[in-house]
C-alpha positions as CSV (number, residue, x, y, z in Angstrom):
1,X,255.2,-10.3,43.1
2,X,252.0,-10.8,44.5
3,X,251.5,-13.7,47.4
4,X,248.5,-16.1,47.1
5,X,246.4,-16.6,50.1
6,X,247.4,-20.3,49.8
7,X,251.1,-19.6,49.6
8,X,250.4,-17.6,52.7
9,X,248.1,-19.6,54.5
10,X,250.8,-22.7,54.0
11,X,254.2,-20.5,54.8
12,X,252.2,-19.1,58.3
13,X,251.8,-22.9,59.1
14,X,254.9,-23.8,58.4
15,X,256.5,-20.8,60.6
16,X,254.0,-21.6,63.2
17,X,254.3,-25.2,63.5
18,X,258.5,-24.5,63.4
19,X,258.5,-21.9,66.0
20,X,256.5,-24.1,68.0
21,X,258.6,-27.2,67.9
22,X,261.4,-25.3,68.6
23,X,260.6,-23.8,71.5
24,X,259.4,-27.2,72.4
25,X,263.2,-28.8,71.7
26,X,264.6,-25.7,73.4
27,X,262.6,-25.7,76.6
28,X,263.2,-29.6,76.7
29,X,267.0,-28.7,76.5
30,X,267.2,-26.6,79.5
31,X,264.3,-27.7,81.4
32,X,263.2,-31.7,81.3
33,X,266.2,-32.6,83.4
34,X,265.0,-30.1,85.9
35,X,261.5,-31.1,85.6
36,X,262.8,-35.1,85.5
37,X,264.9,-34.8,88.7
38,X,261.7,-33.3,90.7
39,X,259.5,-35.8,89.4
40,X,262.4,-38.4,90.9
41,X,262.6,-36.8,94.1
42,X,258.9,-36.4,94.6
43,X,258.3,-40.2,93.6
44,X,261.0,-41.2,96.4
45,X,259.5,-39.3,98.9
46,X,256.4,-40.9,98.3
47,X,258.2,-44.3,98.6
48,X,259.9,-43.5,101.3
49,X,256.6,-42.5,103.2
50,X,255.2,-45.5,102.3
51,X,258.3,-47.7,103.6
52,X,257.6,-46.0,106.9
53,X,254.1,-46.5,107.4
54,X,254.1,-50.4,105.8
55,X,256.3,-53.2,106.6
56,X,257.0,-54.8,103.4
57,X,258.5,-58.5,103.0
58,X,262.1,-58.9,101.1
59,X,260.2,-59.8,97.4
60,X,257.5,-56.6,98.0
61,X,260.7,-54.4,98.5
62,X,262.2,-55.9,95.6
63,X,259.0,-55.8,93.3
64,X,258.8,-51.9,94.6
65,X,262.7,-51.5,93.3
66,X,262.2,-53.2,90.1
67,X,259.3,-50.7,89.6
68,X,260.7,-47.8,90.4
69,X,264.5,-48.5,89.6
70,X,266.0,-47.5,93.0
71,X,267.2,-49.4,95.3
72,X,266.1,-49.7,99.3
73,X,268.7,-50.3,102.5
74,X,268.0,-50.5,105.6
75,X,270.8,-49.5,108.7
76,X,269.1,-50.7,112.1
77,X,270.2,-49.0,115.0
78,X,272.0,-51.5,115.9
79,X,274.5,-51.3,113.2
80,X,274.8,-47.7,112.9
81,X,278.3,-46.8,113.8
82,X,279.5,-44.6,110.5
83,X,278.6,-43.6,106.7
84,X,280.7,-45.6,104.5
85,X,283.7,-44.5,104.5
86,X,285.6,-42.3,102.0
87,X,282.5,-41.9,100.0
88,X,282.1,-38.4,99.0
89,X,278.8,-36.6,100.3
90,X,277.6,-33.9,98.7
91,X,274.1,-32.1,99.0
92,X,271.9,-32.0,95.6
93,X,271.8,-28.0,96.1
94,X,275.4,-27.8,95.6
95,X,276.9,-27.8,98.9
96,X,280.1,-29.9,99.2
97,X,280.6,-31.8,102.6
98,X,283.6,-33.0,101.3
99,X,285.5,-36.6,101.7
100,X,285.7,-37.8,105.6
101,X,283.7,-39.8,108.2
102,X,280.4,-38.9,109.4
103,X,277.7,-40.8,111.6
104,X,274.2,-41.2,109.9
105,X,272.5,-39.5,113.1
106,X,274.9,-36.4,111.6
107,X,273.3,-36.2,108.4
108,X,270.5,-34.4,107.9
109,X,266.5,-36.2,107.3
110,X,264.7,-35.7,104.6
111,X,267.5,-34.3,102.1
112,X,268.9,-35.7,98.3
113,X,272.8,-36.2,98.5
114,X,274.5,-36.8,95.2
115,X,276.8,-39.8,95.9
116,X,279.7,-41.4,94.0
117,X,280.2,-45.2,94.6
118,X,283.0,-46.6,91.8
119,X,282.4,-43.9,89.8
120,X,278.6,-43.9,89.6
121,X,276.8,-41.2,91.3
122,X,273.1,-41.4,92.8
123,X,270.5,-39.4,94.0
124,X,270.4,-40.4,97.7
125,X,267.9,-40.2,100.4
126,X,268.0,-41.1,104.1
127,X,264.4,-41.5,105.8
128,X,264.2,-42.4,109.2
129,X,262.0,-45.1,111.0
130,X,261.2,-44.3,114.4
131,X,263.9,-45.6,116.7
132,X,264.3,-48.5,114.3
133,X,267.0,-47.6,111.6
134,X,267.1,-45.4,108.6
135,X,266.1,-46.3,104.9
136,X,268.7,-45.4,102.7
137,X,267.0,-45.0,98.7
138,X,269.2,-44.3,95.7
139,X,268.7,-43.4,92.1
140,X,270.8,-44.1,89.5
141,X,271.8,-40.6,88.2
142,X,273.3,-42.2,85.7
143,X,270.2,-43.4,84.1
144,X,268.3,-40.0,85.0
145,X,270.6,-38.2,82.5
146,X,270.7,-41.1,79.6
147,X,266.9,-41.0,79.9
148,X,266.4,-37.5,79.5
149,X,268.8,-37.8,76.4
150,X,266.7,-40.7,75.1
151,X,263.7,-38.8,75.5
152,X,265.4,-35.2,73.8
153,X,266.9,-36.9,70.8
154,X,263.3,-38.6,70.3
155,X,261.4,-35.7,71.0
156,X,264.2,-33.8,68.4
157,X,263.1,-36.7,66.1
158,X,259.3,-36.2,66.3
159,X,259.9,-32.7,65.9
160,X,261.3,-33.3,62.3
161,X,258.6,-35.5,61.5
162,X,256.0,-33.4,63.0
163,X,257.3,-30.6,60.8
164,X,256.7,-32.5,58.0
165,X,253.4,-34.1,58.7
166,X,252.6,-30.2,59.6
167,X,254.1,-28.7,56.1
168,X,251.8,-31.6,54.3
169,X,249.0,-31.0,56.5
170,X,248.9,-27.0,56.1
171,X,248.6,-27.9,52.2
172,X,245.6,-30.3,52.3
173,X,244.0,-27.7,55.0
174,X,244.8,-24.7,52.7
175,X,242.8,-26.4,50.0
176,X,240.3,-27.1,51.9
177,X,239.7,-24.0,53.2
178,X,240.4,-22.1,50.4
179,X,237.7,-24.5,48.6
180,X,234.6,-22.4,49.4
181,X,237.2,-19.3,48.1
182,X,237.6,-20.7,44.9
183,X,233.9,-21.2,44.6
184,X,233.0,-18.0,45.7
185,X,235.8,-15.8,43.9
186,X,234.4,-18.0,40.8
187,X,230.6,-16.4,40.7
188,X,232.2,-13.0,41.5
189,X,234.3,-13.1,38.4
190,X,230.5,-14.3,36.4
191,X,228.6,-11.6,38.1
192,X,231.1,-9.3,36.7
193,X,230.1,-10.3,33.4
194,X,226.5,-10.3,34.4
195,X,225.9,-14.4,34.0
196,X,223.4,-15.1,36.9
197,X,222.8,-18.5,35.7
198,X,224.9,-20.5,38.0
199,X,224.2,-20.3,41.9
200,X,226.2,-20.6,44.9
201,X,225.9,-23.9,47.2
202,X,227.9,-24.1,49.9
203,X,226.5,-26.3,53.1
204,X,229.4,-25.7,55.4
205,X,227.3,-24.1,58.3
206,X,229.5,-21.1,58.7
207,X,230.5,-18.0,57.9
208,X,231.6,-19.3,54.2
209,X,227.5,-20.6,53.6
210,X,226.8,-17.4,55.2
211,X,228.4,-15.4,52.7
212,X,227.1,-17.7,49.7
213,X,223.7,-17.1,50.3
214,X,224.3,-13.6,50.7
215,X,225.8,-13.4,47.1
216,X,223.1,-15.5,46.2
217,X,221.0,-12.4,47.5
218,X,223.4,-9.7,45.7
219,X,223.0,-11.5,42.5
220,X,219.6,-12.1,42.8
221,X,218.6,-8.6,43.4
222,X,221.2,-7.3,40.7
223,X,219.6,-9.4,37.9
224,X,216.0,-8.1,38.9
225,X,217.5,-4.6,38.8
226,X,219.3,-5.0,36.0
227,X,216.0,-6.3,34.2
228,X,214.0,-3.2,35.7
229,X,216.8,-1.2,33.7
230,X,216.8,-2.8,30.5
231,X,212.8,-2.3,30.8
232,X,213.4,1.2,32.3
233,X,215.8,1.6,29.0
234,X,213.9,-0.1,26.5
235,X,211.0,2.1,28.1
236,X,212.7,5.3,27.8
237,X,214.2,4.4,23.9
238,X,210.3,3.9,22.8
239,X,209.7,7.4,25.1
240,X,212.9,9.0,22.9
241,X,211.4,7.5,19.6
242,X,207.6,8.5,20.3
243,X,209.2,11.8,21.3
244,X,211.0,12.3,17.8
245,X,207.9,10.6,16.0
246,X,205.7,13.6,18.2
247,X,208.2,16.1,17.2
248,X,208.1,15.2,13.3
249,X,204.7,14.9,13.3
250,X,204.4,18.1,15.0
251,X,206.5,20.2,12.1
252,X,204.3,18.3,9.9
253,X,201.5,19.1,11.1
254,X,202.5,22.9,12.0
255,X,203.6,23.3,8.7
256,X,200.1,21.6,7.1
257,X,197.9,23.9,9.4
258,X,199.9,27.1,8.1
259,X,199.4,26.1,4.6
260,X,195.3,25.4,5.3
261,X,195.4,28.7,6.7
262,X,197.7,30.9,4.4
263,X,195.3,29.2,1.5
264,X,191.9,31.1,2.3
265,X,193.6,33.4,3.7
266,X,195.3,34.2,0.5
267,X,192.1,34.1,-1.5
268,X,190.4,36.5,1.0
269,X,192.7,39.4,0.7
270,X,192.5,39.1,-3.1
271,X,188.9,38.5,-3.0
272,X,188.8,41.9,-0.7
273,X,191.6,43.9,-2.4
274,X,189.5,43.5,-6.0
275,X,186.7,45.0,-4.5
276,X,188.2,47.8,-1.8
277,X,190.1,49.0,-5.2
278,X,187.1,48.9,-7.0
279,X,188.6,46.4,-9.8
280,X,185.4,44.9,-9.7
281,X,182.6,46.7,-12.0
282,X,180.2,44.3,-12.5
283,X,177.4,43.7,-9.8
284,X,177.1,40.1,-10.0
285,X,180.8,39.1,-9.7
286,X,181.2,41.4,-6.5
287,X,178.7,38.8,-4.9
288,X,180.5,35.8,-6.5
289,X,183.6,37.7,-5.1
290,X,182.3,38.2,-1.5
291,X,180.0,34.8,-1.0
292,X,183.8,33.6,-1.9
293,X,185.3,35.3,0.9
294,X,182.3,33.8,3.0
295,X,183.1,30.6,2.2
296,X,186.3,30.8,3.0
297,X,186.1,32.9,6.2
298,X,183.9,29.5,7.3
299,X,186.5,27.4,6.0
300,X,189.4,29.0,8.5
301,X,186.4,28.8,10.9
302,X,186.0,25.4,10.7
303,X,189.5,24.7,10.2
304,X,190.2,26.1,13.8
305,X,186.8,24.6,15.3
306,X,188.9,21.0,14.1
307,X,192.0,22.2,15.6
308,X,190.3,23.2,18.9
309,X,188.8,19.1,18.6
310,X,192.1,17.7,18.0
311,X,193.8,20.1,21.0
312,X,191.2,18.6,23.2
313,X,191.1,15.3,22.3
314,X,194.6,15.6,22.5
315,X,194.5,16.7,26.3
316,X,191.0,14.5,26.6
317,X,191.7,11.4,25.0
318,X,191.3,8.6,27.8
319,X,188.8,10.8,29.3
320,X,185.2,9.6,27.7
321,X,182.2,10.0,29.4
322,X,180.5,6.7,29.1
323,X,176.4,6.5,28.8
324,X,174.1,3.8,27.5
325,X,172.4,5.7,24.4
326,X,170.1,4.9,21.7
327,X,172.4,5.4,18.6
328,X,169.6,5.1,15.9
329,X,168.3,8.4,16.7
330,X,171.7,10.0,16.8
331,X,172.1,8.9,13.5
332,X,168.5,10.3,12.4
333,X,170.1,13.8,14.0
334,X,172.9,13.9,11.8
335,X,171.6,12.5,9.0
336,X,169.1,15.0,8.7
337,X,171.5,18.2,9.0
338,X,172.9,17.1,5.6
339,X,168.7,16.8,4.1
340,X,169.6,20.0,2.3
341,X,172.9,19.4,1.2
342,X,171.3,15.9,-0.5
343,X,168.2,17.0,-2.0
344,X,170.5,19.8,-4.3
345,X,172.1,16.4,-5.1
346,X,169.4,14.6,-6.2
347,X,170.4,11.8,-3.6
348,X,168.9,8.8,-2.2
349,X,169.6,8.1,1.5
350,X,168.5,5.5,4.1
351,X,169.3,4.2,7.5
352,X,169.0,0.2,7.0
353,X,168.3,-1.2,10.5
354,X,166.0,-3.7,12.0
355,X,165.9,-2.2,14.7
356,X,163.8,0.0,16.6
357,X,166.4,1.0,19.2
358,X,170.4,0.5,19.0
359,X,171.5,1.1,22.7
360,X,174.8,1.3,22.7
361,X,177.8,2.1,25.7
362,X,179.8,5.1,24.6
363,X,180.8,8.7,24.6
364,X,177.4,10.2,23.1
365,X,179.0,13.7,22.0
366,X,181.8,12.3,20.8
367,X,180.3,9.4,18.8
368,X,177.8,11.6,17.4
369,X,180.9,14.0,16.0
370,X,181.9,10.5,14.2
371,X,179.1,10.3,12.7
372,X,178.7,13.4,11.2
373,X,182.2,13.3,10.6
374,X,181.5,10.1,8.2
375,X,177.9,11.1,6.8
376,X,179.9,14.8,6.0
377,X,182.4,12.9,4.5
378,X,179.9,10.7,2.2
379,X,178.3,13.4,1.4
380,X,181.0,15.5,0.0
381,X,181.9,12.6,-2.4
382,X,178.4,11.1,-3.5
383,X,177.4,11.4,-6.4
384,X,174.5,13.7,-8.2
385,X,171.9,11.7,-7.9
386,X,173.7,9.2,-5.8
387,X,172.7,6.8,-3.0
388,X,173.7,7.2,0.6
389,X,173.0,4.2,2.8
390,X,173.5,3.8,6.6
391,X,173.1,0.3,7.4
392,X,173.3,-1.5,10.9
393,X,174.1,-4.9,11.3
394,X,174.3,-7.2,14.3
395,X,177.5,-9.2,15.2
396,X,178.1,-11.1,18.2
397,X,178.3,-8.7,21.1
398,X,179.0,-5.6,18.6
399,X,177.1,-3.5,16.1
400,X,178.0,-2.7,12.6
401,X,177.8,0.5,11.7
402,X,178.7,1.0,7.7
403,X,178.2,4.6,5.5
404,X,178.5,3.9,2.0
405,X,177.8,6.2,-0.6
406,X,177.9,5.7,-4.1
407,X,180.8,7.7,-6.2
408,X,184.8,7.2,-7.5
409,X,186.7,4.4,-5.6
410,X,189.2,5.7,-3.4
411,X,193.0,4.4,-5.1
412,X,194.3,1.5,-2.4
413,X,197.5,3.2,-1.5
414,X,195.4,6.1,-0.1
415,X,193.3,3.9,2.0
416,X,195.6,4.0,4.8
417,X,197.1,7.4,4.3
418,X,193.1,9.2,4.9
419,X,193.6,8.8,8.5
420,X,196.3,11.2,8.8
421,X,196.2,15.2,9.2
422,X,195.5,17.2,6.7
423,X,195.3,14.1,3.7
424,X,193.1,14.9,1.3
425,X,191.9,12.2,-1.8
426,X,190.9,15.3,-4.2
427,X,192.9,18.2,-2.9
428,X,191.4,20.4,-5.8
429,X,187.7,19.8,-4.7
430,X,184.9,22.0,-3.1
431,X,185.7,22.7,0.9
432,X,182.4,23.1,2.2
433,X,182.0,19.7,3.5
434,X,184.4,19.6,6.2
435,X,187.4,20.0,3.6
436,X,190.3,20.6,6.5
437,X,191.5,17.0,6.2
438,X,191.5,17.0,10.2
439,X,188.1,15.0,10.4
440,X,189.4,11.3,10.2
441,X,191.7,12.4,12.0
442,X,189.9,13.1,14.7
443,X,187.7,10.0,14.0
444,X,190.5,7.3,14.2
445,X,191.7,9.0,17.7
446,X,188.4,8.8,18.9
447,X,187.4,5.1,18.2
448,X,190.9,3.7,19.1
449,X,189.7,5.5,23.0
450,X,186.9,3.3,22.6
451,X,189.0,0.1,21.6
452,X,186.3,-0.2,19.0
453,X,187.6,-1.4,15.0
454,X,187.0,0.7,12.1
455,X,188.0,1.3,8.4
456,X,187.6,2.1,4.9
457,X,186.9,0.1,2.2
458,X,185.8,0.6,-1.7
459,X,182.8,-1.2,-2.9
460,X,181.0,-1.7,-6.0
461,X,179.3,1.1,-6.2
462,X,181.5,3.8,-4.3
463,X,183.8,3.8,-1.0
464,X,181.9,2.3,2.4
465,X,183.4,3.6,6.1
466,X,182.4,1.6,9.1
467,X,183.0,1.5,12.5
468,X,181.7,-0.9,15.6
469,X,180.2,-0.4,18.7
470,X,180.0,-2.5,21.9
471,X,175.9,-3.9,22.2
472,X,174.0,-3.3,25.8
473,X,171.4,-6.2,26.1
């Protein structure tokens, strides 16, 4: 059965305060008649010296008797013949002198006989005056002893109701003191359940505040690390989750680059087998066969030159090298690689802009690779004898960069999805515009680096991308 501190705290009182009593009651026993008795003597001596140096009227001696409840004779010389006779004289220390006649110049100065007079016994002492006489002082031994048993049975009594005082006592002090306990034993039980709401206050000024406001501390710091971990955890579960999203993405991605790959490369040994077996007779379709494996050869070429973007951008995406640049001849670069490409199409193409110069704050290579990116992308789609508009508008503290080209509507569920790897709107089309599907890809990573907006949207007249950059004044 285990012992509360209170139960222990008030038992431990309760011994002490007994033990202490009773050695009190027992030390009174043997002792205070002792201790009583040399009190007695020493006060009578006193007295006695003070009777031989004074000489005090009849009413002082009998005020000093009635204070001190002895009483005072005095034997001139004159008178001294014998010691009352048959009186039995016997020193305080235990020798007996026995029952006969003795002169007062026989008995010795300055010791206590016990005498019996009618059965009453005092504590006697004979002091003597010069030549004058002796002064004979007696105590009453007989009310020596009933005082010290007066004052035993009452301090027996006090005991008791010291005891009990005590027992009460050690209660109301083992609540109190085990107060502060309570309080304290209280927050450890909520820490344990992680409730740092409630805070300790205790202004006792000792060790107990002391201890408060060091679990104060403790609780303190144990909330703030337990909030570092739950940050630390949710941290780590969005690092476990990006890391599964990663590896998904990866497969998917691995398994989309080996299919772009084992494509062309799949047309380029049948292309080459036809002809190295000589299954191919006719002039013009060995050129048809071989401009095929061309084409494709630059398809795995450019499908790798995109891979080696995305590896890079992947290691170099928060690295951009910022520059102010005009981007209105950029665009007049790209734009005019594509001059070819447009005129076999019968296309109309512009750059709309009011302005002479747009300088802009950016990554100039890689913003230029979005733009041809977009205008390779408009060009694939545009229609024969299309139009193909770059326009440039002002906004606030941005530009607004749009290429829209006229052709089919892109369907709204895939307006979202031509972001990704590898998506392709018309996967049955012509490749030689960039046809990997990695492109706006590697145009989304590149503007989110720049925290700049961009998107897709389909127009009247065909799809428009746009994208915006930050203006220098």
């Amino acid at each position: 059965m285990k012992l509360r501190i209170r139960s222990k705290l008030i038992l431990l009182s309760i011994i002490l305060i007994s033990i202490t009593f009773l050695l009190q009651t027992v030390f009174n026993r043997l002792f205070l008649d002792k201790y009583y008795q040399f009190k007695r003597k020493e006060q009578i001596k006193l007295i006695s010296k003070d009777l031989i140096l004074n000489n005090y009227t009849h009413e002082e001696l009998q005020k000093i008797m009635s204070k001190n409840a002895i009483t005072i004779d005095f034997m001139p010389v004159q008178t001294l013949s014998k010691v009352e006779e048959n009186i039995v004289l016997k020193r305080v220390d235990g020798v007996l002198k026995g029952t006969y006649t003795q002169t007062i110049e026989e008995l010795e100065e300055n010791v206590f006989y016990s005498s019996e007079y009618l059965g009453v016994k005092f504590l006697t002492y004979y002091k003597k005056k010069e030549n004058e006489g002796f002064y004979i002082l007696k105590a009453n031994m007989e009310e020596i002893n009933q005082s010290i048993y007066i004052t035993n049975n009452f301090i027996l009594y006090s005991t008791y109701v010291a005891i009990l005082f005590g027992i009460i006592l050690s209660f109301l002090f083992a609540n109190l003191f085990l107060k502060p306990i309570y309080k304290i034993n209280k927050k450890l039980k909520k820490l344990s359940k992680f409730d740092f709401e409630d805070k300790l206050s205790l202004n006792s000024n000792d060790e107990f505040q002391e201890l408060s406001e060091n679990i104060n501390f403790v609780s303190n710091e144990l909330e703030n690390k337990i909030q570092d971990l739950k940050i630390a955890n949710l941290k780590l579960k969005e690092d476990i989750d990006r890391e599964m999203v990663f590896k998904n993405k990866s497969k998917e991605f691995i398994s989309s680059v080996t299919h772009e790959i084992k494509t062309p490369i799949t047309i380029i040994n049948t292309y080459a087998e036809s002809l190295v077996e000589g299954y191919v007779e006719d002039n013009e379709k060995r050129i048809l066969y071989s401009k095929t494996i061309m084409e494709e050869g630059e398809n795995i070429s450019k499908l790798v030159d995109d891979l080696l973007k995305i590896i890079k951008n992947e290691y170099d995406s928060n690295i951009l090298i910022l520059e102010d640049f005009d981007l209105l001849e950029i665009m007049k670069k790209e734009l005019e690689k594509f001059k070819i490409d447009l005129e076999e199409k019968e296309v109309r193409y512009n750059i709309n802009s009011s302005f002479k110069k747009i300088i802009v704050n950016a990554d100039k290579e890689k913003i230029a690779h979005v733009l041809n990116n977009f205008i390779s992308n408009a060009v694939s789609y545009v229609s024969k004898k299309g139009i193909l508009n770059i326009n440039v508008l002002s906004e606030n503290e941005v530009y607004l960069i749009e290429i829209e080209n006229s052709g089919l509507n892109i369907e709204e569920e895939n307006l979202e999805e031509i972001w990704k790897p590898f998506f392709k709107v018309d996967k049955g089309r012509n490749r030689k515009y960039g046809g990997t599907g990695l492109g706006l890809s590697i145009v989304s990573e590149t503007l989110k680096n720049h925290n700049q907006r961009f998107g897709v949207v389909n127009t009247d007249i065909g799809v428009k991308f746009w994208f915006e950059l930050k203006k220098i004044n």
